[in-house]
Backbone as JSON, one array per atom type, in Angstrom:
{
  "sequence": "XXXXXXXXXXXXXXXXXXXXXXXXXXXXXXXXXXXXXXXXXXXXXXXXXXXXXXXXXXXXXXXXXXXXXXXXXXXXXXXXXXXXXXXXXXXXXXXXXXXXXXXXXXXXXXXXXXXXXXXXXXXXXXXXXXXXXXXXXXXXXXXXXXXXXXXXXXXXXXXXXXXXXXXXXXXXXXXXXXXXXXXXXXXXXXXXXXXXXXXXXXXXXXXXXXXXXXXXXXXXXXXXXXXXXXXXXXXXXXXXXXXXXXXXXXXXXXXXXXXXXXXXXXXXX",
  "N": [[-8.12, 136.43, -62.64], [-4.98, 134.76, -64.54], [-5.4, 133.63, -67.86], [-3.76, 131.96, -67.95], [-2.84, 130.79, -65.38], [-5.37, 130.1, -64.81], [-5.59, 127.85, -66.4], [-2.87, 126.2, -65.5], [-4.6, 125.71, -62.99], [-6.38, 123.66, -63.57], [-5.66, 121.62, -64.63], [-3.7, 121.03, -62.27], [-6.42, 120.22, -61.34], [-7.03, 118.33, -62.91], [-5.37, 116.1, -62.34], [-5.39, 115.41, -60.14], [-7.77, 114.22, -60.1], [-7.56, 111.93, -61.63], [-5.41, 110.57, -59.77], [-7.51, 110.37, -58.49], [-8.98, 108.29, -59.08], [-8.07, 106.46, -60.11], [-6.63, 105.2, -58.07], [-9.38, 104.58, -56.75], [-9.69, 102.2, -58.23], [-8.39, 100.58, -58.24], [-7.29, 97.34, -57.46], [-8.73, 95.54, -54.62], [-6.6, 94.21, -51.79], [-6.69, 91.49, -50.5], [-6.88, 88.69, -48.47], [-6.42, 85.28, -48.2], [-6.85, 82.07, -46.4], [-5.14, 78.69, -46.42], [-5.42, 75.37, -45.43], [-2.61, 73.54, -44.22], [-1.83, 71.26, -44.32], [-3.31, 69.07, -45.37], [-3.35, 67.02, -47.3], [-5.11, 65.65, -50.62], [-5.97, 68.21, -50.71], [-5.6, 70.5, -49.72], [-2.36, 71.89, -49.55], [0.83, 72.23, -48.1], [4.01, 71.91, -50.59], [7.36, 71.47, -51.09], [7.6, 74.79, -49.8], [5.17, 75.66, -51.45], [2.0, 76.49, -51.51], [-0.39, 74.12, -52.55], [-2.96, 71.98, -53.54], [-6.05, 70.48, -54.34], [-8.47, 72.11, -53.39], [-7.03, 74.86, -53.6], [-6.16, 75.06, -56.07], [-8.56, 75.22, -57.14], [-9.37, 77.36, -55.72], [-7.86, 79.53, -56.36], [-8.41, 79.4, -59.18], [-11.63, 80.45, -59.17], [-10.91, 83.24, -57.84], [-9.22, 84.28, -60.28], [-10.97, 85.59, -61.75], [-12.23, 87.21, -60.71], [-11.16, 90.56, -60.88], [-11.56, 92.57, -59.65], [-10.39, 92.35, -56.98], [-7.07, 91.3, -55.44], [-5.8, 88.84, -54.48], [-4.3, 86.81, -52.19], [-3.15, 83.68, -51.06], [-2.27, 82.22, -48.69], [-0.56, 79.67, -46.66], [-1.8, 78.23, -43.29], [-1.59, 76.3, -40.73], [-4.63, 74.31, -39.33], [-6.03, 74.16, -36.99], [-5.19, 76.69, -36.2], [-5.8, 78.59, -38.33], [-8.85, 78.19, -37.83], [-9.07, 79.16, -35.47], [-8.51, 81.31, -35.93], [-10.7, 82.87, -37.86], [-12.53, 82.77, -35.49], [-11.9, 84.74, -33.58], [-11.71, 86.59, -35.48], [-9.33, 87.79, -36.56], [-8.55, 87.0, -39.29], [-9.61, 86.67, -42.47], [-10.78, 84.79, -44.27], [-10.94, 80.84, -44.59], [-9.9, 78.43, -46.45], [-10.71, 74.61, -46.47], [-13.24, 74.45, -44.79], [-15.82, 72.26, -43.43], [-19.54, 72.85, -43.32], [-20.07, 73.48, -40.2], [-22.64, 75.0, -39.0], [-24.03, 75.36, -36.15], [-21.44, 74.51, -34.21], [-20.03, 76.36, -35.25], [-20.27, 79.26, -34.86], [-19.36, 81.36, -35.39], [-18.86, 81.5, -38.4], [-19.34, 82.26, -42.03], [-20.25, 80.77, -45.06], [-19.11, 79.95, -48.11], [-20.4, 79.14, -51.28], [-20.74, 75.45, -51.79], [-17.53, 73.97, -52.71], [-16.42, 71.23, -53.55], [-17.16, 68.03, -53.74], [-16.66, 65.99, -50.79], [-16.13, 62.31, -50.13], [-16.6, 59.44, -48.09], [-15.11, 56.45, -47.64], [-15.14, 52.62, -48.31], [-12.56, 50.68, -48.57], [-11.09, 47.86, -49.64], [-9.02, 44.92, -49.8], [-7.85, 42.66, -52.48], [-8.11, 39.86, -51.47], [-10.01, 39.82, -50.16], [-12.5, 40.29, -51.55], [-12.53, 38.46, -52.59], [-13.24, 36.29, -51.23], [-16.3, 37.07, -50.0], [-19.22, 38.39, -50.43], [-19.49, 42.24, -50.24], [-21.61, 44.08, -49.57], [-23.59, 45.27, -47.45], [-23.09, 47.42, -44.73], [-22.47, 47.67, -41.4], [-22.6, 45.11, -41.78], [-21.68, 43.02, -43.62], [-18.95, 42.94, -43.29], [-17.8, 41.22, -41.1], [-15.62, 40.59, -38.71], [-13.35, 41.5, -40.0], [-10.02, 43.08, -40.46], [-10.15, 46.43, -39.9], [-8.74, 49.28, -41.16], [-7.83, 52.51, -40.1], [-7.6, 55.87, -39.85], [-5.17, 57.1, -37.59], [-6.59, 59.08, -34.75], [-8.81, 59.02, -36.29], [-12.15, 59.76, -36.44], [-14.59, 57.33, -36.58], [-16.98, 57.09, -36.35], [-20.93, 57.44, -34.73], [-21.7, 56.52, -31.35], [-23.37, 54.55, -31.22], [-23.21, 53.55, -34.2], [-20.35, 52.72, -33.5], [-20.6, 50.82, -31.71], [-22.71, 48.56, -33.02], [-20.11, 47.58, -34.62], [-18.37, 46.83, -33.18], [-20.05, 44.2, -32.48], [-19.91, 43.01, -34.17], [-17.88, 42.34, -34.13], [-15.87, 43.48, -35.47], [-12.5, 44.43, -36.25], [-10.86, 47.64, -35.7], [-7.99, 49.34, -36.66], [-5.86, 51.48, -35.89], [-3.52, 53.69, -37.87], [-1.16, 55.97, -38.32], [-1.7, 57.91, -41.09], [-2.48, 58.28, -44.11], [-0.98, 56.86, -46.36], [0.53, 54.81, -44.62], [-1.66, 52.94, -44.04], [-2.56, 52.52, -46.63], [-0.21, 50.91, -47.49], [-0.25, 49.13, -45.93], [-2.77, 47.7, -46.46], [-2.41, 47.1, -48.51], [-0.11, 45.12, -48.54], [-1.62, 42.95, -47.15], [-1.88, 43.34, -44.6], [-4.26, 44.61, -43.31], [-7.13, 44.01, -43.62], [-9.46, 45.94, -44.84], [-9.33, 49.3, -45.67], [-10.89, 52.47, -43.92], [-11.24, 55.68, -45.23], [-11.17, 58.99, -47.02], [-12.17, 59.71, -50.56], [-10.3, 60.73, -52.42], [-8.35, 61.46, -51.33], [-7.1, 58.89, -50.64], [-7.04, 57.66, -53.7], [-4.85, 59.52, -54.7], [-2.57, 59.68, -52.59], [-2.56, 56.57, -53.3], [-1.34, 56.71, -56.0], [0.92, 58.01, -55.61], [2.07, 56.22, -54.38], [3.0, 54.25, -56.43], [3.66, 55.22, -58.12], [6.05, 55.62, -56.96], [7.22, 52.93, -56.84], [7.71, 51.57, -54.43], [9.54, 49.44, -52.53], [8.26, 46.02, -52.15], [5.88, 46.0, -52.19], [3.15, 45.21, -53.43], [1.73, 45.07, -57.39], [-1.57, 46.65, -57.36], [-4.94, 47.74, -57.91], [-7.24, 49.82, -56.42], [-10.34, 48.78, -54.38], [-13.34, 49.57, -54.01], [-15.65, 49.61, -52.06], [-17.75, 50.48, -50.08], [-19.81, 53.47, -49.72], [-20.04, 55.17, -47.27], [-20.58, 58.08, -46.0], [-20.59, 61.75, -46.56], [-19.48, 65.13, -47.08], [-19.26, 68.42, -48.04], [-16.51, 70.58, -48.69], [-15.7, 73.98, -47.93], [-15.03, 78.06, -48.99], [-14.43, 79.38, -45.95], [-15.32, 82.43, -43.97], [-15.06, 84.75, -41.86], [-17.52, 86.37, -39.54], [-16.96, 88.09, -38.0], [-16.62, 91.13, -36.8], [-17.1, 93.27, -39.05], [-16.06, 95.73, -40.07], [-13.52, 95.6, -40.38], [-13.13, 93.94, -42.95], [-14.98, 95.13, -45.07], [-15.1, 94.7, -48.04], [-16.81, 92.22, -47.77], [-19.4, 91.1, -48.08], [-19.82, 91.46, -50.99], [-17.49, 90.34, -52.11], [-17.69, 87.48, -51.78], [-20.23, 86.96, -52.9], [-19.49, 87.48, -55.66], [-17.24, 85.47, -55.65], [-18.41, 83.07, -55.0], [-20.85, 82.89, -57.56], [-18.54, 82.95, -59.29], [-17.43, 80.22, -58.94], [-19.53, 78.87, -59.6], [-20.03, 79.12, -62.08], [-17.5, 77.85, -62.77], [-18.56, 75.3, -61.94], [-20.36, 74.42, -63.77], [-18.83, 74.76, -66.34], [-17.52, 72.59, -66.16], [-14.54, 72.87, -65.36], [-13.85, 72.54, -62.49], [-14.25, 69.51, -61.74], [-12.51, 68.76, -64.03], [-9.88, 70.32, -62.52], [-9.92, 68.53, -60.38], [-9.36, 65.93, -61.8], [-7.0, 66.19, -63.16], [-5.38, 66.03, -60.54], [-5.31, 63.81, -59.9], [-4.08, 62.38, -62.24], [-1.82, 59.32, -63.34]],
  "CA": [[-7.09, 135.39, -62.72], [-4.93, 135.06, -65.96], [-5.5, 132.01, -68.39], [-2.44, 130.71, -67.61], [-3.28, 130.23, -63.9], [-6.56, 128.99, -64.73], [-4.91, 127.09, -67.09], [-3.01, 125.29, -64.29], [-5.35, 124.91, -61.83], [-7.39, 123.18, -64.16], [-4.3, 121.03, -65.18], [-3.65, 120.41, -61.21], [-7.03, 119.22, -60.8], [-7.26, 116.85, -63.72], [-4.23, 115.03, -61.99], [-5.8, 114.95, -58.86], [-9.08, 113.55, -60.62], [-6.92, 111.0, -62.48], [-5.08, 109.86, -59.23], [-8.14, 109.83, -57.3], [-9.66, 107.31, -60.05], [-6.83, 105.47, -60.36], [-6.62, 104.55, -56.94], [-10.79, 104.2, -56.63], [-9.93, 101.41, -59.86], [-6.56, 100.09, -57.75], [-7.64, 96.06, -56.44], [-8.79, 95.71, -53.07], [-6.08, 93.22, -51.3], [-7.53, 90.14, -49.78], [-5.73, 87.11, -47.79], [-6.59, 84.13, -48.16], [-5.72, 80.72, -45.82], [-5.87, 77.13, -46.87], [-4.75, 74.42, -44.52], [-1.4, 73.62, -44.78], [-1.87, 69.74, -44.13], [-4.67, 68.1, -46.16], [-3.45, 66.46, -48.72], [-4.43, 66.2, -51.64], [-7.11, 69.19, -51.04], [-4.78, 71.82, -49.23], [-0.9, 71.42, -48.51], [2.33, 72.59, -48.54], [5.21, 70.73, -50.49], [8.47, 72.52, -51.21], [7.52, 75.59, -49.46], [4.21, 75.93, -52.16], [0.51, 75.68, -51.23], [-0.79, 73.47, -53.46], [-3.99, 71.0, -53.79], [-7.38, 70.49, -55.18], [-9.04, 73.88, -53.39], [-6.21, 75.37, -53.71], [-6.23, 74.84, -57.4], [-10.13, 75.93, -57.31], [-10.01, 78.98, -55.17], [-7.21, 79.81, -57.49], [-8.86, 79.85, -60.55], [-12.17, 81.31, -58.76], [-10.16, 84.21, -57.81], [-8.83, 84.78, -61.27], [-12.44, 85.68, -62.66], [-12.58, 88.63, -60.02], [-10.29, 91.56, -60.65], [-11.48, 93.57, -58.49], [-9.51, 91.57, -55.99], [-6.05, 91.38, -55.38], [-5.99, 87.82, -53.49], [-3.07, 86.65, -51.65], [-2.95, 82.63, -50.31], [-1.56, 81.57, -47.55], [-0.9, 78.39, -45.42], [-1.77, 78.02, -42.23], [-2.08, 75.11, -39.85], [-5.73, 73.8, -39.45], [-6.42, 74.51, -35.91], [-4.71, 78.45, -36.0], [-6.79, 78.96, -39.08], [-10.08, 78.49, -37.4], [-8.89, 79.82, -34.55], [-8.29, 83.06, -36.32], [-11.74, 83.42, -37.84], [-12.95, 82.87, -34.48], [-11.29, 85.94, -33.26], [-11.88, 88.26, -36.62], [-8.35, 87.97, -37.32], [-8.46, 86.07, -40.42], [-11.14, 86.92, -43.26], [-11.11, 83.75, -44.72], [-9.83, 79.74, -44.73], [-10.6, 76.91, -46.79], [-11.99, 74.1, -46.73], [-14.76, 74.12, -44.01], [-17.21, 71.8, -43.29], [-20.57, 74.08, -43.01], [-20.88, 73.23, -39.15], [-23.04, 76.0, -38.63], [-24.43, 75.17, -34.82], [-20.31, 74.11, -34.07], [-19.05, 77.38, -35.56], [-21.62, 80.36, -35.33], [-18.59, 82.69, -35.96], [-18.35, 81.51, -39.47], [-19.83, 82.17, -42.8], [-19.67, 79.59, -45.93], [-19.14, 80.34, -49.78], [-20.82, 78.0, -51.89], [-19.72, 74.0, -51.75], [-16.53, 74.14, -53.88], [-16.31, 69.87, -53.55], [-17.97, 66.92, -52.04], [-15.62, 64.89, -50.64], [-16.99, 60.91, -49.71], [-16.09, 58.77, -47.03], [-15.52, 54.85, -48.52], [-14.48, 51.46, -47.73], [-11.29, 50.08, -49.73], [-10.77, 46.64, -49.0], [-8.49, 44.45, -50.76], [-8.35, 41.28, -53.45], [-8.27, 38.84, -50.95], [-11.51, 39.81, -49.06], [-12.94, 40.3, -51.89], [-12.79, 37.13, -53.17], [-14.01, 35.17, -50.33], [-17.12, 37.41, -49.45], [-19.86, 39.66, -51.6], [-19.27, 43.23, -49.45], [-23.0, 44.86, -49.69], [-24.07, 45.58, -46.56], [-21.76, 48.0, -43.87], [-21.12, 46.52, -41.26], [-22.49, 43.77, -41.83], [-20.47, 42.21, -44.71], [-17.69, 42.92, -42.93], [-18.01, 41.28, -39.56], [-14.68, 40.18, -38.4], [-12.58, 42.11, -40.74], [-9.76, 43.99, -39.6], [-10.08, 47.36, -40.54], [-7.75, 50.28, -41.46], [-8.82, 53.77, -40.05], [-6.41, 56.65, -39.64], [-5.19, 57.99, -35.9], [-7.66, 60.11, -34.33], [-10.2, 59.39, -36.79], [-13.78, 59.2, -35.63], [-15.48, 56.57, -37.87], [-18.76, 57.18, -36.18], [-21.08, 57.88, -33.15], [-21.79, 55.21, -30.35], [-24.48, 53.75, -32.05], [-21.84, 52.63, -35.02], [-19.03, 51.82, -32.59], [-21.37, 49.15, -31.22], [-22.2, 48.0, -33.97], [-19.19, 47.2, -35.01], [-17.57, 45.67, -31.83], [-20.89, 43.68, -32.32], [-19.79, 42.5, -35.89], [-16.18, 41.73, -34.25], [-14.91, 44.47, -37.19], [-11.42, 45.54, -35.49], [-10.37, 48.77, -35.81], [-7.1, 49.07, -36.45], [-5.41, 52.68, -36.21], [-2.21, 54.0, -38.13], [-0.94, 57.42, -38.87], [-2.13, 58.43, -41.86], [-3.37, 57.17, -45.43], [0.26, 55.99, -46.97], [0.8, 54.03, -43.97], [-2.75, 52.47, -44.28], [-2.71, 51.94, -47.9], [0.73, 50.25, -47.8], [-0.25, 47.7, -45.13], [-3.78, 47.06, -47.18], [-1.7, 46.79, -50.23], [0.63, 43.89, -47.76], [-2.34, 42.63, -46.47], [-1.89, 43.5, -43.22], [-5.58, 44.87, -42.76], [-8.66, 43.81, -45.1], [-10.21, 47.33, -45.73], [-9.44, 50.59, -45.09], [-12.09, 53.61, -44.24], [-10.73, 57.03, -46.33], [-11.57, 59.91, -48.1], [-11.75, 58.83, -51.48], [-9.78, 61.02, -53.06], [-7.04, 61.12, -50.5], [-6.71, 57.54, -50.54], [-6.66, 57.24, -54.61], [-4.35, 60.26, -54.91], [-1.93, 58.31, -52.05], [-1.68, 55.37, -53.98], [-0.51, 56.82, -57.24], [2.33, 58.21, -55.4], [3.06, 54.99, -54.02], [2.57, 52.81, -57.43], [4.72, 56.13, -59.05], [7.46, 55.38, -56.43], [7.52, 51.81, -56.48], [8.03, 51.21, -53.38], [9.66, 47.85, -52.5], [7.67, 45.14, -51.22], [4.58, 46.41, -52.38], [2.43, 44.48, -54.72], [0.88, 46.43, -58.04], [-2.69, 46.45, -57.08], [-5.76, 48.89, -57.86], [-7.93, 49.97, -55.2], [-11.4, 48.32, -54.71], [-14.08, 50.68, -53.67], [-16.81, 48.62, -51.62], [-19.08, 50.74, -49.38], [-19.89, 54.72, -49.29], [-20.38, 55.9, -45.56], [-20.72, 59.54, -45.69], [-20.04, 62.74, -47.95], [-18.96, 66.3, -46.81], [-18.69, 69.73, -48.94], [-15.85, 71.78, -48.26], [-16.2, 75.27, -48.44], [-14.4, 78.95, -48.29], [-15.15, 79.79, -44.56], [-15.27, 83.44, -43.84], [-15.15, 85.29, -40.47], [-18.85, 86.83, -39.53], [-16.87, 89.01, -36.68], [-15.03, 92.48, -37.08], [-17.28, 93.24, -40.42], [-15.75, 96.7, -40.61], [-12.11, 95.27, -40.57], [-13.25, 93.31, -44.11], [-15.99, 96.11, -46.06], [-15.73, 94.1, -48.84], [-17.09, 90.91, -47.58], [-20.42, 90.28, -48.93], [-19.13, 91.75, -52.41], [-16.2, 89.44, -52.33], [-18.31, 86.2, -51.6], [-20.83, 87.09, -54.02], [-18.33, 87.3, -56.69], [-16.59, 84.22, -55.75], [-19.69, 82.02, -55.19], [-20.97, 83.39, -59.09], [-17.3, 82.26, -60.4], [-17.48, 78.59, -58.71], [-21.22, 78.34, -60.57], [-18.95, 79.19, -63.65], [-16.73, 76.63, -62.88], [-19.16, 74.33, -62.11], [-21.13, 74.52, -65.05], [-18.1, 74.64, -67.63], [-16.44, 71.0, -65.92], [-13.43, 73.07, -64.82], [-13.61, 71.79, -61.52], [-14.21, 68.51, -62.17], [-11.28, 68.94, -64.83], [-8.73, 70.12, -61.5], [-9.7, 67.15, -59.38], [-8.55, 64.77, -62.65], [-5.67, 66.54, -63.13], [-4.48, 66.03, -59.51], [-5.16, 62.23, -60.01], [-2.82, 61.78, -62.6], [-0.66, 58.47, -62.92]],
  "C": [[-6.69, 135.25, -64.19], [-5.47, 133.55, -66.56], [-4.23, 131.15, -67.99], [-2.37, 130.22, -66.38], [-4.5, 129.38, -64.07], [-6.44, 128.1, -65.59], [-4.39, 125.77, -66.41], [-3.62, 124.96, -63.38], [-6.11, 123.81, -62.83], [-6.06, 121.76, -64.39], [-4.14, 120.03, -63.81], [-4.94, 119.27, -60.66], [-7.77, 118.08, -61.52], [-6.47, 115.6, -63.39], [-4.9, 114.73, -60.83], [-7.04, 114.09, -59.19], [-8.65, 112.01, -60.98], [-6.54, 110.19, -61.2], [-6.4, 109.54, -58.04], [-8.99, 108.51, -58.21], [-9.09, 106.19, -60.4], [-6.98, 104.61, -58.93], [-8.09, 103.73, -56.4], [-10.6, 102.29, -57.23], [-8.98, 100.38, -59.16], [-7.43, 98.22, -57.03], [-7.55, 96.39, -55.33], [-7.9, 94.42, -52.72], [-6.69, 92.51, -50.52], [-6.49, 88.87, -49.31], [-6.55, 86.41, -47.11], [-6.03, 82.92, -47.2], [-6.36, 79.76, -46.17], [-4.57, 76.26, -45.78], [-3.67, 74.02, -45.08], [-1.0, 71.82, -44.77], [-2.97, 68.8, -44.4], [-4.83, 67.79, -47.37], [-4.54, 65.57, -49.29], [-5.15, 67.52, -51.7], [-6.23, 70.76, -50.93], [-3.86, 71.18, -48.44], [-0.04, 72.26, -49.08], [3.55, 71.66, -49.19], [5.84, 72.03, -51.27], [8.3, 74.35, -51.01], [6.0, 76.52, -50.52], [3.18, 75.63, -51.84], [0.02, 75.39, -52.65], [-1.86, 72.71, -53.11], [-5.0, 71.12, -54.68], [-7.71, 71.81, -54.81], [-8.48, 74.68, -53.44], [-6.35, 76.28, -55.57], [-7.58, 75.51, -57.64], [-9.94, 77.42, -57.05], [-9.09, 79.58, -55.89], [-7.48, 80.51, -58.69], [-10.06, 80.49, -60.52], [-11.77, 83.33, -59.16], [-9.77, 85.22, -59.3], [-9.91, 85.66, -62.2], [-12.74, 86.53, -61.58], [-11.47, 89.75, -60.09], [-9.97, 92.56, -60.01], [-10.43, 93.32, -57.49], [-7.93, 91.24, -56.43], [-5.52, 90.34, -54.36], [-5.02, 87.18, -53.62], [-3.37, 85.08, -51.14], [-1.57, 82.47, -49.66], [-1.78, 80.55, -46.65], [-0.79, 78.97, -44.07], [-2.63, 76.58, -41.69], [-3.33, 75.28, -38.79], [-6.28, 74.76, -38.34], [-6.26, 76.41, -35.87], [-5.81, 78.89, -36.55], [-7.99, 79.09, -38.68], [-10.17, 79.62, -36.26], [-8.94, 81.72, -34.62], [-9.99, 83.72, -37.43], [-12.64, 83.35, -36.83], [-13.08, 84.32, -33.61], [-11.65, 86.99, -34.24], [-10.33, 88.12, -37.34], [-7.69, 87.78, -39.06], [-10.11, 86.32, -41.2], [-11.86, 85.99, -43.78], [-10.6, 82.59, -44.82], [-10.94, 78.84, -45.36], [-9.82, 75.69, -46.58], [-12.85, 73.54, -45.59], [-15.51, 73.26, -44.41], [-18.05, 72.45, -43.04], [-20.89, 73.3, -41.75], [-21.46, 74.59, -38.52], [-23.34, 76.27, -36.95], [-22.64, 75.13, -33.99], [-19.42, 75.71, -34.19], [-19.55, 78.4, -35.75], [-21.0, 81.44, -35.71], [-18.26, 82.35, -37.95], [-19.63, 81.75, -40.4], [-19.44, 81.19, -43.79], [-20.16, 80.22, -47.64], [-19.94, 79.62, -49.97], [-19.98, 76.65, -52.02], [-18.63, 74.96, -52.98], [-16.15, 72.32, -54.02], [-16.67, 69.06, -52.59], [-16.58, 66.02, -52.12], [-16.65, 63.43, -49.17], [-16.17, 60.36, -48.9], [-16.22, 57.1, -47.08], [-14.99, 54.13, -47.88], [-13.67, 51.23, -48.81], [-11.17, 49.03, -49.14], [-9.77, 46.2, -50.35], [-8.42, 43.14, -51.55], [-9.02, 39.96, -53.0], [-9.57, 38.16, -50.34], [-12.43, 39.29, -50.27], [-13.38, 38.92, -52.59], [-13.43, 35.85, -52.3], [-15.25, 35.79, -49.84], [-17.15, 38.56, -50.22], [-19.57, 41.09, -49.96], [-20.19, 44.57, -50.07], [-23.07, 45.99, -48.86], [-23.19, 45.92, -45.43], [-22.64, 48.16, -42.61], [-21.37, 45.75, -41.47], [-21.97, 42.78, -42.48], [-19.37, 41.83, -43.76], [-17.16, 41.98, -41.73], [-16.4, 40.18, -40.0], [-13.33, 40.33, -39.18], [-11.41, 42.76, -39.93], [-9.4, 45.75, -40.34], [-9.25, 48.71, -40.41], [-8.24, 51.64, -41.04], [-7.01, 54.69, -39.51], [-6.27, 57.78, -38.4], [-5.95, 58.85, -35.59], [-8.37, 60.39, -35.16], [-11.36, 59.06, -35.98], [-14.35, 58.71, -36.73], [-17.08, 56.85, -37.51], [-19.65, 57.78, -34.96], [-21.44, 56.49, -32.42], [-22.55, 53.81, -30.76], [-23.56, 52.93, -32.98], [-20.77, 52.09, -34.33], [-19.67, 50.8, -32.13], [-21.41, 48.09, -32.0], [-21.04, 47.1, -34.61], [-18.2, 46.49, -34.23], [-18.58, 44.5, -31.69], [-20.39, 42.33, -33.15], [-18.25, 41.41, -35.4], [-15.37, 42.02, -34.89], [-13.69, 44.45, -35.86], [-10.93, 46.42, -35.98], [-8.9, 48.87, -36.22], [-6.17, 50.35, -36.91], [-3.82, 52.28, -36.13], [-2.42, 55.23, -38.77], [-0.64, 57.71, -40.09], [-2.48, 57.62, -43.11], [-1.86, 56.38, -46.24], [0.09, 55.16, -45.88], [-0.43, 52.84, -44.43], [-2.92, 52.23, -45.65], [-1.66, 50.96, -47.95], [0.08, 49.11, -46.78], [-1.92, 46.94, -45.67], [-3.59, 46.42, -48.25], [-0.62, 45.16, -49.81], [-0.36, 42.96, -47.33], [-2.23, 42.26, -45.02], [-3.27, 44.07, -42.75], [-6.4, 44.58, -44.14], [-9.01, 44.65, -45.8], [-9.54, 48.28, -44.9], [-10.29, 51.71, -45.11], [-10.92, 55.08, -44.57], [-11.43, 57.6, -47.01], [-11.04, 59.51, -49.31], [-11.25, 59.44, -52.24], [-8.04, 61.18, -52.4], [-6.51, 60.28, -50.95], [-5.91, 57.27, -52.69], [-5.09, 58.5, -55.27], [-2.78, 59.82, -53.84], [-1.51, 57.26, -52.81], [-1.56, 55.9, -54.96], [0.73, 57.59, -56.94], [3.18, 56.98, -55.21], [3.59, 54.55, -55.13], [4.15, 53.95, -58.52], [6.07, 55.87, -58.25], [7.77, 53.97, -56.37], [8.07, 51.34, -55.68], [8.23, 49.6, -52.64], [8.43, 47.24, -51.46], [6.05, 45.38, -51.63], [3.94, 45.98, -53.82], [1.43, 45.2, -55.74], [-0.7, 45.6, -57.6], [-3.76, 47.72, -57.47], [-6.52, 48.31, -56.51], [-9.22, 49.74, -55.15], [-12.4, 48.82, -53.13], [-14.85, 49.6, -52.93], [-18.02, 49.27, -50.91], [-18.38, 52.39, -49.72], [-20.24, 54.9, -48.62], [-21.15, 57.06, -45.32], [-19.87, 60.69, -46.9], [-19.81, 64.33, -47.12], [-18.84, 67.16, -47.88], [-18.0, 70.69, -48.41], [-15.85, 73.15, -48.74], [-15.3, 76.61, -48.62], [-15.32, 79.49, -47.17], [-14.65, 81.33, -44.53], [-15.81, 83.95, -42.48], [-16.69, 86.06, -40.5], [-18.63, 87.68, -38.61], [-16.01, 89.99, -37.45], [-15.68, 92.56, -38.41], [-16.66, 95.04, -40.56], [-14.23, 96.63, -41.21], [-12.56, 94.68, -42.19], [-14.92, 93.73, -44.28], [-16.27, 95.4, -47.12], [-16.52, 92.97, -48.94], [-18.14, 90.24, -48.32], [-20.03, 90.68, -50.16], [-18.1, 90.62, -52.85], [-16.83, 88.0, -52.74], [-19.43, 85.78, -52.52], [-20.36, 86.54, -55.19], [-17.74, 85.78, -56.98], [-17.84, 83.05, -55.64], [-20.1, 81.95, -56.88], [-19.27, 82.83, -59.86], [-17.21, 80.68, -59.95], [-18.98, 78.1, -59.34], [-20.69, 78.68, -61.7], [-18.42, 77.8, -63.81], [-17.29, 75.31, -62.84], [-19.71, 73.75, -62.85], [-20.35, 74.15, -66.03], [-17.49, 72.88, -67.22], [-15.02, 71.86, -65.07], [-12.95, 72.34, -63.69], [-13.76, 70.35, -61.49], [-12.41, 68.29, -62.9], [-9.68, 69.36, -63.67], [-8.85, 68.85, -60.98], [-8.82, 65.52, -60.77], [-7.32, 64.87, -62.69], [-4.72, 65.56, -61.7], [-4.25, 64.49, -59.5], [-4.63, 62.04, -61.17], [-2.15, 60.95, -62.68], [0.67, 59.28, -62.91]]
}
């Protein structure tokens, strides 16, 4: 063979070396879902997913290059629905119900989110508000449509106390009529609720008296998570690699304040 042939082959298969290295080196694509209706954590406004985990798995993400990670909304129910199936690799923000959801896996917490009482000036001033329910008895209280405040045991309770319940669709509604005093307290996630009223207080919304919001009891706490499908592991090869990765960059974040530092942000006046 002359040199000039072995010249080019040698030539041909440094390109082929190059593009097979290149491509080896190329991000693996990944898609992401975050609920598309949970403000302030995960939502859509003007066609943008935006929130708190949003904002996290975000900046996670950024601290893996390997990855080439895509978000997308989807509505709550689909989303599970689709790591149920395999279809879907991953959605945040899960509750870790492990027994509830045996098709799922869970990152590391990425935020606790608490479950409080808000009551307002009025209560407060005629009665210390210690002891839940019992402070409260004959209150009427604020809870938001098809929430479940408790199990049977607490619903007794509380029809015991003479609390009334008093459901409306969603946390503006329920802050504005606590803020009117149309209900005593309201039960909310407490970042919802304070992230809610600084839209209101930013829109000045007639009729509505300036007021801050007065914390009184903690209920319950939750850590939402990235949930990840545990079915179809050949469809998503990278999985434990991926989760690794991203668990190790939220113990980054955790450590430096970052996260901490998004959730302030989002609260904002």
């Amino acid at each position: 063979m002359s040199s000039q042939l072995l010249l080019s082959a040698a030539f041909c298969l440094s390109v082929a070396a190059a593009g097979t290295a290149a491509r080896a080196a190329a991000p693996q694509p990944v898609l992401l879902y975050g609920d598309d209706d949970y403000p302030p954590y995960s939502y859509v406004e003007h066609g943008q997913l935006k929130g708190i985990y949003t904002d996290i798995v975000r900046a996670a993400v950024r601290d893996m290059p390997q990855y080439q990670v895509q978000l997308r909304p989807v509505p709550w129910k689909r989303g599970v629905l689709m790591l149920q199936t395999g279809a879907a690799f991953a959605l945040y923000p899960p509750y870790s119900w492990r027994s509830e959801r045996p098709y799922v896996g869970y990152s590391a917490p990425l935020l606790m989110e608490q479950l409080v009482v808000f009551c307002n000036q009025e209560v407060l001033a005629q009665r210390k508000l210690q002891r839940w329910p019992a402070d409260y008895a004959g209150l009427h209280i604020g809870v938001n449509a098809g929430f479940l405040l408790g199990d049977a045991a607490l619903m007794a309770s509380l029809q015991a106390e003479k609390i009334v319940l008093d459901a409306a669709k969603g946390t503006r509604t329920n802050l504005l009529k606590l803020m009117r005093g149309r209900i005593d307290c309201y039960v909310s996630d407490r970042l919802s609720a304070q992230w809610e009223w600084q839209r209101i207080r930013r829109a000045g919304q007639a009729g509505t008296p300036a007021q801050t919001l007065h914390e009184t009891a903690q209920l319950a706490s939750q850590q939402g998570h990235l949930g990840f499908t545990l079915l179809q592991p050949a469809r998503y090869p990278y999985r434990d690699d991926f989760i690794a990765r991203f668990n190790a960059a939220i113990a980054r974040m955790q450590h430096s304040g970052e996260i901490r530092r998004i959730v302030d942000r989002a609260l904002l006046p």
